[in-house]
C-alpha positions as protocol buffer text, in pm:
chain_id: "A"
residue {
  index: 1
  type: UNK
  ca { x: 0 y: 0 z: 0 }
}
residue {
  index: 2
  type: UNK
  ca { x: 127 y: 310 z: -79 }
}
residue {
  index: 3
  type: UNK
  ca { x: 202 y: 620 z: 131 }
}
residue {
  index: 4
  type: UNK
  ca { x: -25 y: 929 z: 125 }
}
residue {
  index: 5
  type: UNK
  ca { x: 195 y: 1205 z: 10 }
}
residue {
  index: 6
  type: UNK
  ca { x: 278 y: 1471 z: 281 }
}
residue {
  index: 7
  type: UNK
  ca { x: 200 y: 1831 z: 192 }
}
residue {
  index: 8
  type: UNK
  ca { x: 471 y: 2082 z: 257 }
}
residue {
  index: 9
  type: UNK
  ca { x: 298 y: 2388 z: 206 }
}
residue {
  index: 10
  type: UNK
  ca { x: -44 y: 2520 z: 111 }
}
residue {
  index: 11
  type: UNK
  ca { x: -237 y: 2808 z: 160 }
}
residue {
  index: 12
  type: UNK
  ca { x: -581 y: 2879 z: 235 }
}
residue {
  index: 13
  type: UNK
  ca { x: -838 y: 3099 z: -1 }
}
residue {
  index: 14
  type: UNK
  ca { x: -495 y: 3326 z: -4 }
}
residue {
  index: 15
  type: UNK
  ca { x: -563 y: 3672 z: -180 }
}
residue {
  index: 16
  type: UNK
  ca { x: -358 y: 3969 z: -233 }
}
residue {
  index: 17
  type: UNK
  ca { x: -590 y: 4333 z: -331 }
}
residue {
  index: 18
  type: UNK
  ca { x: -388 y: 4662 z: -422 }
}
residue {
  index: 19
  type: UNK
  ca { x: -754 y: 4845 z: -393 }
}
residue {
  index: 20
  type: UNK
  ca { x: -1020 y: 4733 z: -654 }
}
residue {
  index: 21
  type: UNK
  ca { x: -731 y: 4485 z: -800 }
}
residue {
  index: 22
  type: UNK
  ca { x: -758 y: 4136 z: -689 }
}
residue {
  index: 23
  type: UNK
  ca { x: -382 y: 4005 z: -793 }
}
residue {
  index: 24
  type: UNK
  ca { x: -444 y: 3663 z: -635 }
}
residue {
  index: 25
  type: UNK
  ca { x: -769 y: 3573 z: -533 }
}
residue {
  index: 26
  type: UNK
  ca { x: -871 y: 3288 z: -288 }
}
residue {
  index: 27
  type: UNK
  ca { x: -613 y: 3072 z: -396 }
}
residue {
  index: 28
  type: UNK
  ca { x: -566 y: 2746 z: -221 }
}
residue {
  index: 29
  type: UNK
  ca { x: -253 y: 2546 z: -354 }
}
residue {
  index: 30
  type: UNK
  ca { x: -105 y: 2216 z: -186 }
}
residue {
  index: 31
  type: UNK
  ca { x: 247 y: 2125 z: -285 }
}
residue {
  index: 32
  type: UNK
  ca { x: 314 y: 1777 z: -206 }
}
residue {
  index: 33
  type: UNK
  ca { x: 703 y: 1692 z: -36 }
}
residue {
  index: 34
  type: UNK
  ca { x: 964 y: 1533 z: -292 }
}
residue {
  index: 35
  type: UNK
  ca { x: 761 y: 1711 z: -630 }
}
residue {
  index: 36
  type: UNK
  ca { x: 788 y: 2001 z: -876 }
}
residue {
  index: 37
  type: UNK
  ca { x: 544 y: 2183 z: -890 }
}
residue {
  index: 38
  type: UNK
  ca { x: 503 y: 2447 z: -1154 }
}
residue {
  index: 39
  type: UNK
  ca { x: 275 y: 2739 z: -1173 }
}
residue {
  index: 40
  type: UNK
  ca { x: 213 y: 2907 z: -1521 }
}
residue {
  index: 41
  type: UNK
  ca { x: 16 y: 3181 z: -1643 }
}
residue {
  index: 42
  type: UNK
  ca { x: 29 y: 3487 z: -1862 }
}
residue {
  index: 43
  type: UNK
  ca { x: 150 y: 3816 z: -1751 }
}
residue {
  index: 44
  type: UNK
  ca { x: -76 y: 3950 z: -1479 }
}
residue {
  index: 45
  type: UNK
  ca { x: -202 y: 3593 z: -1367 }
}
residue {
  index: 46
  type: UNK
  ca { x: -73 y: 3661 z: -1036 }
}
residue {
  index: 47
  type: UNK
  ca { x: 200 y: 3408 z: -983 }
}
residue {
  index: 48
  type: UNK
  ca { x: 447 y: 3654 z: -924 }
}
residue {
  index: 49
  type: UNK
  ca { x: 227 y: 3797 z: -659 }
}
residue {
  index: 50
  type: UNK
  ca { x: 153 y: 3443 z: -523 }
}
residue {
  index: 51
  type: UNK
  ca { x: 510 y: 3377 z: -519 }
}
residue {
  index: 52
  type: UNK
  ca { x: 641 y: 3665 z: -314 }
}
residue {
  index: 53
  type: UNK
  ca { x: 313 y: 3606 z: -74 }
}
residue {
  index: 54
  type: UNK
  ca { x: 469 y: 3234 z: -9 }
}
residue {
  index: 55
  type: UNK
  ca { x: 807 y: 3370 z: 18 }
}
residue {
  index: 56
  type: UNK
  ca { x: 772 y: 3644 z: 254 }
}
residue {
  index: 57
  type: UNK
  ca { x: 817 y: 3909 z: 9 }
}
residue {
  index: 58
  type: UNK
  ca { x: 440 y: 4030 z: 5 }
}
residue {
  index: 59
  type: UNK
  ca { x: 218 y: 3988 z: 318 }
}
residue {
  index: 60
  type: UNK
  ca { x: -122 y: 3854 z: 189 }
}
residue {
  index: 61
  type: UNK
  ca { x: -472 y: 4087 z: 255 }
}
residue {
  index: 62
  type: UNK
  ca { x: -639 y: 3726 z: 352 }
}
residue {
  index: 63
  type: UNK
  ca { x: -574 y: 3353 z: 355 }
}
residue {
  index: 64
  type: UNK
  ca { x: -313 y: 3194 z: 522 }
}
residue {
  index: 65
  type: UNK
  ca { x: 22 y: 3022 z: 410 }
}
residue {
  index: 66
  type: UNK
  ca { x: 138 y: 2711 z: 626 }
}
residue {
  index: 67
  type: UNK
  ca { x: 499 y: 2583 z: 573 }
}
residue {
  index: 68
  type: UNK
  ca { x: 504 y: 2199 z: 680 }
}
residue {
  index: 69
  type: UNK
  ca { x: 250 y: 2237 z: 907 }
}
residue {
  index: 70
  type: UNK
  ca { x: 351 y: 2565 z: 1068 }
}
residue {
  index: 71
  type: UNK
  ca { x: 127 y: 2916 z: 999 }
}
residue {
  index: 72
  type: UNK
  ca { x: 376 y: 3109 z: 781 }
}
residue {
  index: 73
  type: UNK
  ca { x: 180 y: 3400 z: 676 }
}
residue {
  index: 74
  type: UNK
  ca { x: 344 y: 3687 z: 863 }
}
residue {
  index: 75
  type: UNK
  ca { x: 722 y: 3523 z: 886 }
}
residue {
  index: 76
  type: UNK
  ca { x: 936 y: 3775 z: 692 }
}
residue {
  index: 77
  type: UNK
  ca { x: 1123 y: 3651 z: 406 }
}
residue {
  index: 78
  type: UNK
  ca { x: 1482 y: 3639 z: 645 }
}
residue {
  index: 79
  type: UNK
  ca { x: 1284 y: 3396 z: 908 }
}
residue {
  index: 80
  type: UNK
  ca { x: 1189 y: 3170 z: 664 }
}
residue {
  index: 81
  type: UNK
  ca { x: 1485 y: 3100 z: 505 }
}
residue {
  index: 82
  type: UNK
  ca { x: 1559 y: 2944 z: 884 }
}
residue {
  index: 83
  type: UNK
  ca { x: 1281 y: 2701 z: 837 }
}
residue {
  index: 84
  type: UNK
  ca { x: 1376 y: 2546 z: 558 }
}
residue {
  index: 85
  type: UNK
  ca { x: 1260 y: 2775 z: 258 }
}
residue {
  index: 86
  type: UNK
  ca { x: 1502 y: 2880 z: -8 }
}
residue {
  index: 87
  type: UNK
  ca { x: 1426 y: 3063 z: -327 }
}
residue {
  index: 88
  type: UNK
  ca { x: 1547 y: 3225 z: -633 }
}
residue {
  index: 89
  type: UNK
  ca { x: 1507 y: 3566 z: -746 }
}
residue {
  index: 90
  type: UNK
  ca { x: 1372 y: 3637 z: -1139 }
}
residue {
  index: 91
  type: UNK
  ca { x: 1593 y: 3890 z: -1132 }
}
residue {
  index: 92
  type: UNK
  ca { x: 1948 y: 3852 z: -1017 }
}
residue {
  index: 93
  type: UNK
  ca { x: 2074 y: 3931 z: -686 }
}
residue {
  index: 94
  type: UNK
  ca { x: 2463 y: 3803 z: -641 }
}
residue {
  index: 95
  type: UNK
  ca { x: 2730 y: 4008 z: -522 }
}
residue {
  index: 96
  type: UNK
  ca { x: 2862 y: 4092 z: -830 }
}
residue {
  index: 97
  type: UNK
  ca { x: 3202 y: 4224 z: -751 }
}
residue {
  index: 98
  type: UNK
  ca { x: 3256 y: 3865 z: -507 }
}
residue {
  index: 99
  type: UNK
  ca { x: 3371 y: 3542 z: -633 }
}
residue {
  index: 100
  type: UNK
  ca { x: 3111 y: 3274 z: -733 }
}
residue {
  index: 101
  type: UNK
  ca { x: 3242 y: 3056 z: -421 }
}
residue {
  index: 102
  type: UNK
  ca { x: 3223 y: 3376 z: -189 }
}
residue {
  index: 103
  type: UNK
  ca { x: 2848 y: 3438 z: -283 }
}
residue {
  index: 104
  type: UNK
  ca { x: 2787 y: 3076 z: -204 }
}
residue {
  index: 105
  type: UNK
  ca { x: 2946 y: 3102 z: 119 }
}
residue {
  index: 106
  type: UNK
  ca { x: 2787 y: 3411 z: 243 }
}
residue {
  index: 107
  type: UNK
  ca { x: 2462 y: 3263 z: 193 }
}
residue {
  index: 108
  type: UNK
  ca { x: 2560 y: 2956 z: 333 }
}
residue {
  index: 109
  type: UNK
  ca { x: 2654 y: 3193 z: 660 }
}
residue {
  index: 110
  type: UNK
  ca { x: 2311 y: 3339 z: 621 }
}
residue {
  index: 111
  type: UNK
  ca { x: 2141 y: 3029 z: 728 }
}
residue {
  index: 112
  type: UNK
  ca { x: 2274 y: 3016 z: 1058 }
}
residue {
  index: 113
  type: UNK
  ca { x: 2175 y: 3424 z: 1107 }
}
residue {
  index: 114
  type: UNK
  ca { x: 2289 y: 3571 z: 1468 }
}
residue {
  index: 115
  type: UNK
  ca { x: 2500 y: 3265 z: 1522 }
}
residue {
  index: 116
  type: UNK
  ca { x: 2733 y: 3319 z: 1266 }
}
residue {
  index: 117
  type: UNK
  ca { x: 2846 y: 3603 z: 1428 }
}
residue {
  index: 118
  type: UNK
  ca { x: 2944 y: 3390 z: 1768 }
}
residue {
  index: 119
  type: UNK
  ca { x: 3324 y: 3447 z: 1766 }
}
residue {
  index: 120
  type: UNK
  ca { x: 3400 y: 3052 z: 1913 }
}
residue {
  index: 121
  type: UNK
  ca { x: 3226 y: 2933 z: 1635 }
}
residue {
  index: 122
  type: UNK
  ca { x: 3401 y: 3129 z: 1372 }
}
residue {
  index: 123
  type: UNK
  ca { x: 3668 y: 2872 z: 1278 }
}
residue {
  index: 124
  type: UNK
  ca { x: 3475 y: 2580 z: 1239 }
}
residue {
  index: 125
  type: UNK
  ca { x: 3189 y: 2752 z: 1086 }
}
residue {
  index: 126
  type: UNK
  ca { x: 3351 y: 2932 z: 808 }
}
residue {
  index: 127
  type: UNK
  ca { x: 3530 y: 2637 z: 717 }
}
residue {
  index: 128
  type: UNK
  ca { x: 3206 y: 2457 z: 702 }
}
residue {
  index: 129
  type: UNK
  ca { x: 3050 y: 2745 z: 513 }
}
residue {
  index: 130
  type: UNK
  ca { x: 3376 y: 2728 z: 231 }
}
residue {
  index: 131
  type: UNK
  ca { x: 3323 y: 2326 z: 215 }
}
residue {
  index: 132
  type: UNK
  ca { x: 2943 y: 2328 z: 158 }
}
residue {
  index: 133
  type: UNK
  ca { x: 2988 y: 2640 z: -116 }
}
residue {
  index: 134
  type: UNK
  ca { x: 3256 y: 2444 z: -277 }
}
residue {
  index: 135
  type: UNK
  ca { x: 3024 y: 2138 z: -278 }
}
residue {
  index: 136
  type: UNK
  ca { x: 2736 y: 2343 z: -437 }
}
residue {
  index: 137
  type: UNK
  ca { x: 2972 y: 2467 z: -698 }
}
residue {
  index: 138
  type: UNK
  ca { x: 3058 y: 2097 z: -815 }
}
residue {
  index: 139
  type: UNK
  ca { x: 2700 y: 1986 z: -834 }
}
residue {
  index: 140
  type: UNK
  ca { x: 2633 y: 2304 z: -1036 }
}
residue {
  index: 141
  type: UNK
  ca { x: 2912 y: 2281 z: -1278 }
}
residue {
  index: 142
  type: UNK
  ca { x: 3115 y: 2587 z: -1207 }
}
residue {
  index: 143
  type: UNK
  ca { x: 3401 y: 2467 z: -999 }
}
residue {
  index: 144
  type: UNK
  ca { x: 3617 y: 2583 z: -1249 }
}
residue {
  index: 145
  type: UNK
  ca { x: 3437 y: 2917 z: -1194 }
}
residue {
  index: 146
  type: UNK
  ca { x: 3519 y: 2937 z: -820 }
}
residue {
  index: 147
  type: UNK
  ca { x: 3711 y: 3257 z: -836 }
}
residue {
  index: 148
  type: UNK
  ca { x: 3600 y: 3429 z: -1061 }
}
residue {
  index: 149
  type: UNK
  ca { x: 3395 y: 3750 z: -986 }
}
residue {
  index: 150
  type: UNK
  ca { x: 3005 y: 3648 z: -1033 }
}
residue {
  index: 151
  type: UNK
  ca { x: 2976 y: 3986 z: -1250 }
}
residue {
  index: 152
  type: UNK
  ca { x: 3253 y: 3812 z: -1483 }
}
residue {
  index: 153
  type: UNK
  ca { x: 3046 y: 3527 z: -1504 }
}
residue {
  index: 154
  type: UNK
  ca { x: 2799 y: 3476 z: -1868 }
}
residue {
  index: 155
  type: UNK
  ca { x: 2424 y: 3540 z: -1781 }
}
residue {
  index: 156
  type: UNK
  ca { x: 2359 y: 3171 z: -1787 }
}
residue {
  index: 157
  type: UNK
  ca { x: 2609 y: 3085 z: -1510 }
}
residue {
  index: 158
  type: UNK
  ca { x: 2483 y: 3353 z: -1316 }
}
residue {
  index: 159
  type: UNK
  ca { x: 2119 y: 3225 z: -1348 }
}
residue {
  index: 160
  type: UNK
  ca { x: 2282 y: 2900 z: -1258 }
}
residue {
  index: 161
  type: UNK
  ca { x: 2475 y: 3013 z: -934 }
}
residue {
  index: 162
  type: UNK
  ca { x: 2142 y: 3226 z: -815 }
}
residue {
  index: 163
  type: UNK
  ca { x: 2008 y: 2891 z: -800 }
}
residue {
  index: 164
  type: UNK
  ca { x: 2327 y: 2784 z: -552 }
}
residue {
  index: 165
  type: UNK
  ca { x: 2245 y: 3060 z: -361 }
}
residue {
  index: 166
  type: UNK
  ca { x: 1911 y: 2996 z: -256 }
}
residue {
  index: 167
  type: UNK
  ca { x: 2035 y: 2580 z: -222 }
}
residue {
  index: 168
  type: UNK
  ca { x: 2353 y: 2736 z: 33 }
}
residue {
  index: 169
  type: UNK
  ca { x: 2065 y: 2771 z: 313 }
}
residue {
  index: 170
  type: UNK
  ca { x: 2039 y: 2354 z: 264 }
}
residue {
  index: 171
  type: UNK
  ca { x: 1629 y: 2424 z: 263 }
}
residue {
  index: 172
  type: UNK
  ca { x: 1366 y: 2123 z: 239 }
}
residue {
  index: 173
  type: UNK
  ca { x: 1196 y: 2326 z: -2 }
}
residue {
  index: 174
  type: UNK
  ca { x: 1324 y: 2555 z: -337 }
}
residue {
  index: 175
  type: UNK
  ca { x: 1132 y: 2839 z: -495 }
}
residue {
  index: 176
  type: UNK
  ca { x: 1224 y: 2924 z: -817 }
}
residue {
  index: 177
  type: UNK
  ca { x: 1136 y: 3270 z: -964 }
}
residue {
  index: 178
  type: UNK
  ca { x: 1201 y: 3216 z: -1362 }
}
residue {
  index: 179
  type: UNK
  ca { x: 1491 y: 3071 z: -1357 }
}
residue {
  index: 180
  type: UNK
  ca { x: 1558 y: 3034 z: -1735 }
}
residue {
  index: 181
  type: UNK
  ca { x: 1472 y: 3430 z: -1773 }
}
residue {
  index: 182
  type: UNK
  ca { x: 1709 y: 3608 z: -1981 }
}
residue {
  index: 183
  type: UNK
  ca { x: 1910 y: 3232 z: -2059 }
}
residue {
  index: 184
  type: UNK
  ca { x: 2002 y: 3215 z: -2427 }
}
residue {
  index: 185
  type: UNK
  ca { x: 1925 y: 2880 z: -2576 }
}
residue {
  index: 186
  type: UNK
  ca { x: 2236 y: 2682 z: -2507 }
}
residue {
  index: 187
  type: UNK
  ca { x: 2204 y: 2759 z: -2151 }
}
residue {
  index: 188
  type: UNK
  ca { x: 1853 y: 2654 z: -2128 }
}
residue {
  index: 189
  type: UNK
  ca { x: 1876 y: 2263 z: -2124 }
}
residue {
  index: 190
  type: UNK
  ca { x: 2157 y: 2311 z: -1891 }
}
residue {
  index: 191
  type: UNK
  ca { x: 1884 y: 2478 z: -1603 }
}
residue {
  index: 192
  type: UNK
  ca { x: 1626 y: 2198 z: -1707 }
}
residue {
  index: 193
  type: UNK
  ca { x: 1930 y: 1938 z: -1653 }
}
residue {
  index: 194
  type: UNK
  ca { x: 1972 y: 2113 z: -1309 }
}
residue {
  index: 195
  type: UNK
  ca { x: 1592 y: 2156 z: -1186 }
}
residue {
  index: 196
  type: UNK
  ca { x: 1563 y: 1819 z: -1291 }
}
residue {
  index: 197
  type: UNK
  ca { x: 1813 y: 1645 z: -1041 }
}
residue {
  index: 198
  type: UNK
  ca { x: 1713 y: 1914 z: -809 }
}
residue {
  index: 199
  type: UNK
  ca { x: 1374 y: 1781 z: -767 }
}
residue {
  index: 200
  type: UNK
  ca { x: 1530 y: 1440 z: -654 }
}
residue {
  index: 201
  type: UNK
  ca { x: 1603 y: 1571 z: -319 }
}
residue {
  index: 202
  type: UNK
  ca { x: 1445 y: 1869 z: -266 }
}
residue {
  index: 203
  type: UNK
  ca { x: 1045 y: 1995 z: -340 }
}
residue {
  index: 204
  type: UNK
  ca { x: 1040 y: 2271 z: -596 }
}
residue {
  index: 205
  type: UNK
  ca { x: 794 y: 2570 z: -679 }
}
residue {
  index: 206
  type: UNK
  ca { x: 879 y: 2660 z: -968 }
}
residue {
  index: 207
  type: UNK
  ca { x: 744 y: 2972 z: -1157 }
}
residue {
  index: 208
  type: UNK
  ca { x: 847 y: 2941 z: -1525 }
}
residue {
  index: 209
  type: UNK
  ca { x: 721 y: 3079 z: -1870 }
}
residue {
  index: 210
  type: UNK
  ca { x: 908 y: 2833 z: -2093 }
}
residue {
  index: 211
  type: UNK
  ca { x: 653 y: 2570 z: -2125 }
}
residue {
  index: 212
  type: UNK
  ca { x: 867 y: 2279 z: -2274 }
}
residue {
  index: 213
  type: UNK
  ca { x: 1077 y: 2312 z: -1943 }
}
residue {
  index: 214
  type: UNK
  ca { x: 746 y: 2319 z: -1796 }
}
residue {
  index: 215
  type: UNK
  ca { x: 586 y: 1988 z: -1951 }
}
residue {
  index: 216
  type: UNK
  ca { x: 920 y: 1831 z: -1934 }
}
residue {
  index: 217
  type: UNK
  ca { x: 1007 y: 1837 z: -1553 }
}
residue {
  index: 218
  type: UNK
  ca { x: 716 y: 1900 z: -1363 }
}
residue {
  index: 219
  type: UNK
  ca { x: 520 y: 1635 z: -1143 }
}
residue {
  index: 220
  type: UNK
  ca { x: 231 y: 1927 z: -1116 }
}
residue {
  index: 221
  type: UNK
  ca { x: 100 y: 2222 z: -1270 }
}
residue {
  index: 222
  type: UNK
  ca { x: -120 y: 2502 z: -1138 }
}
residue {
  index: 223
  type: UNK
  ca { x: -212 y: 2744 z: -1418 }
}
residue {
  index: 224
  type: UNK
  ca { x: -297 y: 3074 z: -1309 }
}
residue {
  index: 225
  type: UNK
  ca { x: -582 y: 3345 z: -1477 }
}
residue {
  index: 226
  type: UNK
  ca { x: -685 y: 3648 z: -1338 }
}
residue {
  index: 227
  type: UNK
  ca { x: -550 y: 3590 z: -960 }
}
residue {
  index: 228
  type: UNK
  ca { x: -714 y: 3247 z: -965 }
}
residue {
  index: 229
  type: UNK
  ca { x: -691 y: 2903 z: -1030 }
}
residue {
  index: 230
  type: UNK
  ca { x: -776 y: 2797 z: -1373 }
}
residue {
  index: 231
  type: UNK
  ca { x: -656 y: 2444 z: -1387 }
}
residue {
  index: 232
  type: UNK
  ca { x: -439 y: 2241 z: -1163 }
}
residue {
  index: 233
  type: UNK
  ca { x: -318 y: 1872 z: -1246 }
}
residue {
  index: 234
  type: UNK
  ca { x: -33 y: 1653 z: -1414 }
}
residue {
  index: 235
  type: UNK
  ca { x: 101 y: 1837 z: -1729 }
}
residue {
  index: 236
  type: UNK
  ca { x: -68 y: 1536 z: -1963 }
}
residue {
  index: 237
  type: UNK
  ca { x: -395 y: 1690 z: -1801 }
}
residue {
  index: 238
  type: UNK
  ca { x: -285 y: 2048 z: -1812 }
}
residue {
  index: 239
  type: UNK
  ca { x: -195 y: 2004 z: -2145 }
}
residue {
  index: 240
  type: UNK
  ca { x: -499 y: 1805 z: -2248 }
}
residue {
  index: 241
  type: UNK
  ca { x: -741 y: 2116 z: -2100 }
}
residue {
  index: 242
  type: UNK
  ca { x: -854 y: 2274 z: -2379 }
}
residue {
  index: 243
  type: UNK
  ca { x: -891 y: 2622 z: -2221 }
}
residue {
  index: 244
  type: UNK
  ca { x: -512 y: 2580 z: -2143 }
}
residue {
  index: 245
  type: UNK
  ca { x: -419 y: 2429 z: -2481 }
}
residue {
  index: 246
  type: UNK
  ca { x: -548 y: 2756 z: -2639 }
}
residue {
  index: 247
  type: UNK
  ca { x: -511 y: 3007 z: -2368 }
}
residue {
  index: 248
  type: UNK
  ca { x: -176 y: 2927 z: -2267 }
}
residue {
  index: 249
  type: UNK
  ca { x: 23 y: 2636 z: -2534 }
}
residue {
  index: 250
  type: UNK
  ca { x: -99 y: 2797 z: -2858 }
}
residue {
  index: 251
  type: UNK
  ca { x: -277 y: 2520 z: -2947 }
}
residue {
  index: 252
  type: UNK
  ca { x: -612 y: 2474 z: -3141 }
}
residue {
  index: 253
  type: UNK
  ca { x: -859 y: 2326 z: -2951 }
}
């Protein structure tokens, strides 16, 4: 018999009003643990919105957000980073004059917040912080990048080391903001490559307009329409909803 799947996040009727706007609108989303979960729409859906209210980045007019059990909804973005929630940014935030292993590192410091500042821990930590950065840059392909300045890096890699940022903090759950935005098309399958293996050990939100990535690597889709939810399911059901098909995949119906 198989296990029920355990839910890592989900929100209830969440909405999100700048006045007579309704950007997200009594969403409730469940993200199962060990998935990737994708949520699509076109400009002005709301999943940006949606996004920053699970992240921290935008506290919600109503609904609540619960992180593995645990009422999220007015945690600032810093705090949850603690719990286990790492994410991505659509557009990019590294340090641009530090190497790609420093940026790593400081955000592997970041996870640890007030303690990392505990002088008898300094040693040990920062040594730990340098190991797990130089860990992340193997499993991302840039070792050979280490030192170089992340502004020297090619859009792609940076797009690519964002990613390491937000997996320095070691969370049980990613959120990725577009990561293939901006990625010309040889850096593309490398991200999908990456996602891919990523969501073999970690549960991923993933916001993403490049629906091949989409249909190719996701276990779950919610599409997104006017603040709401449209259509949620696997992408062969997604994909086999008309109103999607000729919405969304510029398909006849």
């Amino acid at each position: 018999m198989n296990k029920p799947a355990e839910t890592i996040l989900h929100t209830q009727n969440l909405g999100k009003s700048y006045g007579m706007l309704h950007a997200v609108d009594d969403v409730s989303l469940s993200v199962e643990s060990g998935t990737i979960h994708a949520v699509i729409g076109p400009n002005g859906a709301g999943k940006t919105t949606l996004f920053q209210c699970l992240t921290g980045g935008v506290r919600p007019t109503s609904g609540r957000v619960y992180f593995t059990g645990k009422n999220v909804t007015g945690m600032p973005a810093h705090n949850r980073v603690s719990i286990g929630m790492g994410r991505s940014f659509q557009l990019t935030s590294l340090f641009q004059e530090l190497s790609a292993q420093e940026n790593l590192r400081i955000a592997a410091q970041g996870r640890d917040g007030m303690r990392a500042l505990a002088f008898w821990h300094g040693v040990e930590r920062h040594q730990h912080h340098i190991d797990l950065a130089n860990e992340i840059l193997t499993r991302l392909g840039l070792e050979s990048r280490a030192h170089l300045a992340a502004g020297e890096l090619s859009h792609g890699q940076q797009r690519i080391l964002e990613v390491g940022m937000a997996l320095a903090a070691q969370p049980r759950m990613l959120f990725l903001d577009e990561p293939t935005s901006g990625m010309g098309v040889d850096d593309i399958p490398v991200m999908t490559k990456l996602i891919a293996e990523l969501g073999r050990d970690h549960t991923i939100l993933l916001i993403e307009h490049n629906m091949s990535i989409v249909m190719s690597i996701s276990n779950k889709i919610t599409v997104m329409h006017q603040g709401g939810i449209l259509v949620e399911g696997s992408p062969e059901e997604v994909r086999a909803d008309e109103r999607v098909r000729s919405a969304y995949l510029g398909e006849a119906t």
